[in-house]
N, C-alpha and C positions, 0 to 999 in steps of 0.2 A: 468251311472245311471240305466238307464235299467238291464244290466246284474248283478245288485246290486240287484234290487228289484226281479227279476227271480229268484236268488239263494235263498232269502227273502222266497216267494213263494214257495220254492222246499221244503225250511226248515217245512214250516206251515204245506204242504201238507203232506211231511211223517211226521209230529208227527200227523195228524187226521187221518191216514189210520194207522198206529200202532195204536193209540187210539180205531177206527173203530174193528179193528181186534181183540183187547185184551178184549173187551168189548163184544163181539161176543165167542170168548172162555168163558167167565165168565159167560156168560146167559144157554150153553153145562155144564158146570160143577156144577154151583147153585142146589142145592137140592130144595130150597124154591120154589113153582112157581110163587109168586109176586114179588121174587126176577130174577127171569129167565124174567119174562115181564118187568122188569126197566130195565135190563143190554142190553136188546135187545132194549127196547125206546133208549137209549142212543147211543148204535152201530147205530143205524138209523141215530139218529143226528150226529154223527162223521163223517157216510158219507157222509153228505148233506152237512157237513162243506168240507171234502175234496174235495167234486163235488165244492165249491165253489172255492177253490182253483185251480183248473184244468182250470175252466174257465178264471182265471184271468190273468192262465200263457198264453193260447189262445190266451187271448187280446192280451199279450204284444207279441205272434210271438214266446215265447220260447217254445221248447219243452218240454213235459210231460212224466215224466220218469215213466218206469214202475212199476207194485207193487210189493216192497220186504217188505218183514217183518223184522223189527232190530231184534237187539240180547235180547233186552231189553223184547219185549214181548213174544220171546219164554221163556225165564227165568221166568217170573212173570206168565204165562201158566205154565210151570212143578211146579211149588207151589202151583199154584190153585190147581192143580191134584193132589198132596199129598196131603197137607195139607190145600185143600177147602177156600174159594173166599173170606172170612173172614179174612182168613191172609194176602192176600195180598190187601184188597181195603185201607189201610191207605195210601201203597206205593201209588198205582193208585192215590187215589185222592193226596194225596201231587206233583207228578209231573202235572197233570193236571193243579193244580196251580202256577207249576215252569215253566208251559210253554205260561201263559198267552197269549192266543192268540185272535187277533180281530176277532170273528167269527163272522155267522149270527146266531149261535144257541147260547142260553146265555148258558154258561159253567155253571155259578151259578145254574141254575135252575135245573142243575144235580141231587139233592139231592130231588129235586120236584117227580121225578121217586118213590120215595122210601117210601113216603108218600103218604097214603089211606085214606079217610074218614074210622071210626071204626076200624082201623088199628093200633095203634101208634106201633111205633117203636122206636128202642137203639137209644139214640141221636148219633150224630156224635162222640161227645165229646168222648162219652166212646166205641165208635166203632174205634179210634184211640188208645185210650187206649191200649184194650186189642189184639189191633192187630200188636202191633211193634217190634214184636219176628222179624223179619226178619233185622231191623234197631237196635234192640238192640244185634243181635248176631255178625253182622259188627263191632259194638262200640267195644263190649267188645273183641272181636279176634284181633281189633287194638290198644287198651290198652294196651292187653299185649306184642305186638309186638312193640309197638315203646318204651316201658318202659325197656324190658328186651334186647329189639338190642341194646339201649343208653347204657344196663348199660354192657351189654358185649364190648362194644367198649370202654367204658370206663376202662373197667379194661386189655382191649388188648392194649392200650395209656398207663397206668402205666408200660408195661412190666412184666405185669404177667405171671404166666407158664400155661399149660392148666389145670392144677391141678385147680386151684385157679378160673380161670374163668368158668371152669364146676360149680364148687361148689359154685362160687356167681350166677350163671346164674340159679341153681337151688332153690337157697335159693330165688333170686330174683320173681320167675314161683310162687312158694310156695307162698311166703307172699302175692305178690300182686294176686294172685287166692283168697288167704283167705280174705283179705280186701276187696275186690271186694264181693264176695259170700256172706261177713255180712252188707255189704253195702246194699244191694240188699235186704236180708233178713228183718233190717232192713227199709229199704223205703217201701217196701210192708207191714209190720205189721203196720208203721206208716200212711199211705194211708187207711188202713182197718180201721183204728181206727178212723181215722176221719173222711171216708165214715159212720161208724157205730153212729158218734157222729149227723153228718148231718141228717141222718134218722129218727133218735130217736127224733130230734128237729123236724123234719117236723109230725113224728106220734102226738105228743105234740099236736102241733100246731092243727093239724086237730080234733084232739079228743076236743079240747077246744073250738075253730069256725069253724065246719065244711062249713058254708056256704064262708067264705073265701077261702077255698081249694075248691071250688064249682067254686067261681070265678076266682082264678088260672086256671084249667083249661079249662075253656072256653076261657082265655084270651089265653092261648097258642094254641088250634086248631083257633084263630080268627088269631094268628100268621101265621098258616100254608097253609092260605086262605081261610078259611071257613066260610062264612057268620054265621052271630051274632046269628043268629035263631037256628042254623041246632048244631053252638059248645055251646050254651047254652044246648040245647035237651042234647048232648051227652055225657057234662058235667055232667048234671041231673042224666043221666043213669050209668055214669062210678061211683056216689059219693053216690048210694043208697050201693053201699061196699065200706065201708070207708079202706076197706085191699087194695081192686081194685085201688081206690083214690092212699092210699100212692103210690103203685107200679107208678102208670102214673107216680104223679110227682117229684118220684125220679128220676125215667128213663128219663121223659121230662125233666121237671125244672134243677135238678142238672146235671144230665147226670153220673147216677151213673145205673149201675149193680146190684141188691140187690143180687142176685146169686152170683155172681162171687167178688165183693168190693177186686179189684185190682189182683184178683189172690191167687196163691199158692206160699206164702214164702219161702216153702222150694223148691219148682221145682225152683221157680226165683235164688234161692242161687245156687242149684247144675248146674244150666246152665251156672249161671255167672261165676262161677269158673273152671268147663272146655273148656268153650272161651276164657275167659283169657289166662288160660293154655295152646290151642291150639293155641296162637296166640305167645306167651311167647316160646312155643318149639322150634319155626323157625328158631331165632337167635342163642340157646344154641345145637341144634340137631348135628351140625356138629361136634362139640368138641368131641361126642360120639365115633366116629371112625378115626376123622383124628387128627394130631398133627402142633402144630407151626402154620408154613404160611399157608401150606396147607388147618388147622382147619379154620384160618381168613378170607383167599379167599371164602369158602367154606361158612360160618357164612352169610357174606358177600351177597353172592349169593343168600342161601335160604330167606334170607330177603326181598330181591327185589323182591324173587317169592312172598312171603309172600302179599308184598307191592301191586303188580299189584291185587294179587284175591281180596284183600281188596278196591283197588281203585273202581276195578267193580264192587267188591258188593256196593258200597258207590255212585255209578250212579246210580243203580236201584232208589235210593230213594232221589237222591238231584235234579233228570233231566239234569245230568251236561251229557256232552259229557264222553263217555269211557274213551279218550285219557287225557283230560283234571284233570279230579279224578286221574287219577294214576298218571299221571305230579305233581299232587297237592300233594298226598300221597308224592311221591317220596321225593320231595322238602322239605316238612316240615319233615320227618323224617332222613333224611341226613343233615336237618339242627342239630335237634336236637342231632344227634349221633357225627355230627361231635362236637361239643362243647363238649359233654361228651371226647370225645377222647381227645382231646386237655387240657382238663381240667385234667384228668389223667395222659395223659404223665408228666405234667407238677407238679401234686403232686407226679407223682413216679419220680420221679428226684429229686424233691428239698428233701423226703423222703430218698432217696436211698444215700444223699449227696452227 
């Protein structure tokens, strides 16, 4: 029981000293500096959570292992560094929630960092939103990887020649890049349209009883802890510009972006359609130079590699263990090819007479 709850313990502790560390990288890279002084409040509490950790292995007589950094927060640090702290806090906070842990610092109040009297900020909502370029480029490079490995194994189960399986492997990359790419395209013009729809109703609305959008938000800073006096005041102040007004409570109330309402359609199509692509290539690449067994062994192969970078990317953002995502990758994409295969041999047969 003891060396249960120690391992227990080991586990807590390195996710608050990764947590500690990643959140310390994020406050060095933030441009904002009220965003540099939350990422930092937060690293503080990370380590006070894993100082609480350390004491508890003490108690129990186990030993306290040193400090390593996982893979996980070097990863999620070279993103911040390219591509700034924005892209990755959807990841951050979504595992912070995968990793539920009984601390003394409330997790929850994470988001209290972020929030300033005369400050407001992007809601969460739309700070998720527009930050899951990292989880949507996982998706769609394993869309086309487990769609066009099935359908290559499917047509390697018919006993096709490699003629036939390059040319459906690429027709396969093709259609589903473009179904993907307009899919994409539209779900973003449809998003905009009814961010644009929501806006237009709240401008309505304000223009008609401004003192209800007066009362809005004060209800919402009274939400964020603000006594009744101080978000009435600054209610008062935000709604003598009823432009100012809107913007609050789109950004507060809806959790909408007036700037941005979802994105760019077309950057969203052209990425989706060379993930897909990139993912789609994996299984059909080998057929390019080699023949036969060779091509299938080979198909085979880069799939799995395929499979593993996928499974790791697919940890950064579920919290699951490395091992565990690529175990899971593996499993359900071997399910699924294997049924293709099987399903083909078994029409190129009854086909073939």
């Amino acid at each position: 029981m003891t060396a249960r709850r120690a391992r227990h313990y080991r586990s807590n502790l390195r996710i608050e000293r990764d947590n500690a560390a990643l959140y310390e990288h994020l406050s060095e890279l933030a441009a904002d500096q009220r965003l540099r002084r939350a990422y930092r409040r937060i690293a503080d509490g990370e380590r006070a959570n894993a100082t609480f950790w350390e004491e508890q292995l003490k108690h129990l007589g186990a030993a306290v292992p040193p400090v390593r950094l996982g893979l996980r927060v070097k990863v999620l640090t070279w993103f911040a560094r390219r591509f700034g702290t924005e892209f990755v806090m959807p990841t951050v906070v979504r595992l912070e929630h995968a990793d539920h842990l009984p601390t003394p610092v409330d997790r929850e109040g994470h988001r209290d960092h972020f929030l300033e009297p005369h400050a407001p900020m992007r809601s969460g909502r739309h700070r998720t939103q527009s930050g899951n370029t990292l989880r949507a480029a996982v998706l769609g490079a394993n869309d086309g990887l487990v769609s066009n490995g099935s359908l290559v194994m499917g047509m390697a189960g018919a006993a096709a020649g490699n003629h036939a399986i390059l040319l459906a492997g690429f027709a396969g990359l093709v259609a589903g890049a473009c179904s993907m790419a307009l899919g994409e395209w539209l779900s973003v013009n449809s998003s905009r349209e009814f961010y644009q729809a929501q806006i237009a109703a709240r401008a309505e609305r304000l223009a008609v009883a401004p003192e209800d959008g007066k009362r809005s938000l004060a209800a919402l800073y009274r939400q964020k802890g603000m006594d009744a006096k101080t978000a009435d005041e600054l209610a008062e102040q935000i709604a003598e510009r009823p432009r100012n007004a809107l913007d609050t409570l789109v950004r507060e109330d809806l959790g909408i972006d007036p700037d941005e309402l979802g994105g760019s359609a077309y950057g969203a199509a052209i990425s989706s359609f060379c993930l897909f692509a990139l993912g789609a290539l994996f299984p059909v690449a080998p057929y390019l130079f080699l023949k036969d067994h060779g091509a299938f062994v080979a198909s085979i192969a880069s799939t799995l590699v395929g499979l593993v970078l996928i499974g790791m990317g697919t940890a950064l953002f579920t919290g699951r263990s490395m091992a565990f995502s690529i175990a899971r990758q593996l499993g359900i994409t071997a399910a699924a090819a294997g049924i293709t295969y099987v399903v083909g041999h078994a029409l190129g047969t009854a086909l073939a007479g």
